[in-house]
C-alpha positions in Angstrom: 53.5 156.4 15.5 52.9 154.9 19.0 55.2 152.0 20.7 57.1 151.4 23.6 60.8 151.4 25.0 62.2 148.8 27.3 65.5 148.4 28.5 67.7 146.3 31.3 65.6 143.7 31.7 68.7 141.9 33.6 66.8 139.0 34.0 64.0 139.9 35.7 61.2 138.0 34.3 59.0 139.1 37.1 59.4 142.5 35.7 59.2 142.0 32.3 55.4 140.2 31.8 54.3 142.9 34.4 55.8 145.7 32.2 54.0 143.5 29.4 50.3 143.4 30.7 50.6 147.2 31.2 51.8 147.5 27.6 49.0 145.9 26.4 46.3 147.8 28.8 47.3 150.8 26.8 46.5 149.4 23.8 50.1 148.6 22.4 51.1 145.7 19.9 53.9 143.6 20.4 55.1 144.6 16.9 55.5 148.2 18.5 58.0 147.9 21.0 62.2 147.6 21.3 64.4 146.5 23.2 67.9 148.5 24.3 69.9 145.2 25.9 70.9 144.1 28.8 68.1 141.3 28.9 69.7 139.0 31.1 72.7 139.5 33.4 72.1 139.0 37.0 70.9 137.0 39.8 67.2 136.1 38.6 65.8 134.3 35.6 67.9 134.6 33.2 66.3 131.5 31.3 62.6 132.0 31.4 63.5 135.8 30.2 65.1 134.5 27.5 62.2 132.2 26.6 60.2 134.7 27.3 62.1 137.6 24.5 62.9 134.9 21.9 59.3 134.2 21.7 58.3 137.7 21.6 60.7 138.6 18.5 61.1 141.8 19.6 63.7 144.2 17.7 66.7 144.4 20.3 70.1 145.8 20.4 72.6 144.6 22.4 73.7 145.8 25.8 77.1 145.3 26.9 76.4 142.6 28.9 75.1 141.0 26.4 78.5 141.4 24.7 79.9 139.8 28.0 78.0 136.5 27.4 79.2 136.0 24.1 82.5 137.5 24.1 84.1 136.6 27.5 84.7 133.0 28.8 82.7 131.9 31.5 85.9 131.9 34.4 86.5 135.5 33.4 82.9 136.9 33.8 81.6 139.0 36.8 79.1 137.3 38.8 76.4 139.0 37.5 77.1 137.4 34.0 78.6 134.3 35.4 75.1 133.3 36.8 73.1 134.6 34.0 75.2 132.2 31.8 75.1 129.4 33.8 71.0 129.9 33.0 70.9 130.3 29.1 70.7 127.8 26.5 72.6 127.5 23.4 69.5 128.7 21.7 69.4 132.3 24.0 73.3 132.7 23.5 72.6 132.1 19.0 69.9 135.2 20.1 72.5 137.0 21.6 75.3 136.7 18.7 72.3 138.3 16.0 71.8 141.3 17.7 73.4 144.6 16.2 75.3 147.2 17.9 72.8 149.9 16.5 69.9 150.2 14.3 67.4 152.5 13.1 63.8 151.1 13.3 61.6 152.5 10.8 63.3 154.7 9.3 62.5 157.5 12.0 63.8 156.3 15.5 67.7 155.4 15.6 68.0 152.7 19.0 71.8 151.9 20.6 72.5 150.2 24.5 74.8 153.2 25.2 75.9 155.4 22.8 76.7 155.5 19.2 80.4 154.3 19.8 80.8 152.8 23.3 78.4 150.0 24.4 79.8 151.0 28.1 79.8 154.7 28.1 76.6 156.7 29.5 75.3 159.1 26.7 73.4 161.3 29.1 75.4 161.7 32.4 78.5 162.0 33.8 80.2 160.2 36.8 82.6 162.8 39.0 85.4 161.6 40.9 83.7 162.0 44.1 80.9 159.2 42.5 77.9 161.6 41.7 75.8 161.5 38.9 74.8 163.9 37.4 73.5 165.6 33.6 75.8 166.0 31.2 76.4 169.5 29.7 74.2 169.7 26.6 77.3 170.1 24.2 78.6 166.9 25.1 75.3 164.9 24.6 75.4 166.6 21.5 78.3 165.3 20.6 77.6 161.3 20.5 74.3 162.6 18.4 76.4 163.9 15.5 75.9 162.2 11.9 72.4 160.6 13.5 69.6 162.0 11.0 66.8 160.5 13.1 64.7 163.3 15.0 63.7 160.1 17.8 67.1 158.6 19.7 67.1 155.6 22.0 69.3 154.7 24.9 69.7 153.2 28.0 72.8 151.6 30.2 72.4 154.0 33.1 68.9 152.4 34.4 67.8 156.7 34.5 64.4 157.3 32.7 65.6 160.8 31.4 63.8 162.8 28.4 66.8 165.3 26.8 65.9 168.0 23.7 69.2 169.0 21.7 69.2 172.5 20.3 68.6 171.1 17.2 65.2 170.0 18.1 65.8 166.0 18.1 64.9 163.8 21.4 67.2 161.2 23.3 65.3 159.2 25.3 66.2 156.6 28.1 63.0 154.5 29.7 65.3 153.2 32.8 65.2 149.8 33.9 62.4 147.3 33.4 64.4 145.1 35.9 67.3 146.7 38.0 66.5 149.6 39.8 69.6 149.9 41.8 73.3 149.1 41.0 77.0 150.3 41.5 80.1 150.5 39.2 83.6 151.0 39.6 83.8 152.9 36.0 84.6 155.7 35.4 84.7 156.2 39.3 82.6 154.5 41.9 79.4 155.1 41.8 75.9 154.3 42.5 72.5 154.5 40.2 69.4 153.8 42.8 65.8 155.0 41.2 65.0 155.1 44.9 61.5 153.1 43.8 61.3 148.8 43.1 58.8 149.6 40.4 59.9 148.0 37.0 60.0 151.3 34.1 59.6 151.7 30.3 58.5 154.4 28.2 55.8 154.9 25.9 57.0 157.2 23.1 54.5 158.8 20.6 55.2 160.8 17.6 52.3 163.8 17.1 52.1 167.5 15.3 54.1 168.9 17.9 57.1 166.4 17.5 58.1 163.4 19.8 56.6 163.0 23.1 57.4 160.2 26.0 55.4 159.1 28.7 57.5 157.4 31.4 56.0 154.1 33.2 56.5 153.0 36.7 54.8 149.0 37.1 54.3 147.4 40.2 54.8 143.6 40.4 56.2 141.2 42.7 59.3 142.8 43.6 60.4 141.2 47.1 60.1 137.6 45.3 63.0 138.9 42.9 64.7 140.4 45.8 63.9 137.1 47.6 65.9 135.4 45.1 68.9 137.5 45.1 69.3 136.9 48.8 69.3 133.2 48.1 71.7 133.5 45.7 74.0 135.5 48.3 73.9 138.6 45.9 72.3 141.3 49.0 72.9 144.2 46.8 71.0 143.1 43.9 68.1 142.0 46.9 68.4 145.3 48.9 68.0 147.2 45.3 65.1 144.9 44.1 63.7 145.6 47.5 63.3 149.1 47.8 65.4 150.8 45.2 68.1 151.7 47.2 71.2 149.9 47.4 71.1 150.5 51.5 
């Protein structure tokens, strides 16, 4: 088995058909790739990506701000959501409200936003106090993973392409973000995420005689008309990230 991972898309539709085209230049199907949420929040094109994934079909789980634009009302969203919103159709929000928490695709490869029991919650690093971010001891990665029988786990939420082996033998897997490549947060503590490169990521993820293998992607495309965007929009992190990686 051969497919590949995306993952925070936020709206970057840019990000996504480039991410697409190198998909298919290495001979993958649209029938052989997921989709770990957050498709739309943020400052872009939240629309035309959600044109875009509803024709696709892909099989998606949904991010928690996905959750957002379905659960919150639109005067208590963050801007990020609040914008996105203000883009999507009653058809893209029906999308939304279909996709599950969790599922396991082909009876092999379990897929969830965050973790198995927090849609907001990074599975594979930690936050200190002092806003670094860092691995997580291997016990408590572990500990999410317990009662998952598939050797092949999916996750995203932290925008980190990271490959993790438990001591069991099974593989977590995180392909980063197709379409955010910097951000900060205020939870648990403040922090920042920067990938320190514009370049849009996914995974390719392959299943031979030795186990699970991924091969991480890094896709140019037209990165300073997104960041462009955000500045027009007034939203200079989201441009100085889309720029350069960096938050500045």
């Amino acid at each position: 088995m051969r497919f590949a991972v995306l993952a925070d898309i936020h709206g970057n539709c840019l990000a996504l058909e480039a991410v697409l085209a190198d998909m298919a230049a290495q001979g993958i199907d649209y029938a052989d790739v997921v989709n770990l949420g957050d498709c739309f929040s943020g400052p872009l094109e939240a629309g035309r990506t959600g044109d875009l994934l509803l024709l696709l079909d892909l099989v998606t789980v949904r991010g928690n701000h996905d959750r957002y634009l379905i659960e919150q009302a639109r005067a208590a969203m963050h801007a990020s959501d609040a914008v996105a919103f203000d883009q999507l159709a009653p058809r893209h929000i029906a999308w939304l409200k279909t996709l599950p928490f969790s599922t396991v695709w082909r009876d092999e490869v379990y897929l969830c936003h965050a973790t198995p029991v927090d849609d907001n919650t990074y599975w594979l690093e930690s936050v200190t106090p002092e806003g670094k971010v860092h691995l997580k001891p291997r016990a408590e990665i572990e500990a999410f993973a317990q009662g998952i029988e598939q050797e092949l786990i999916l996750c995203a939420h932290s925008h980190i392409p990271r490959a993790v082996k438990l001591s069991d033998g099974r593989l977590i897997i995180n392909p980063g973000s197709v379409g955010c490549p910097a951000y900060d947060d205020d939870l648990p503590f403040y922090h920042k995420v920067e990938a320190g490169t514009p370049l849009a990521s996914y995974a390719i993820v392959e299943k031979t005689l030795s186990g699970w293998t991924a091969t991480f992607r890094q896709v140019p495309y037209n990165h300073l008309a997104m960041a462009r965007l955000a500045a027009d929009k007034g939203r200079m992190d989201w441009a100085s990230g889309l720029e350069s990686g960096w938050l500045g």
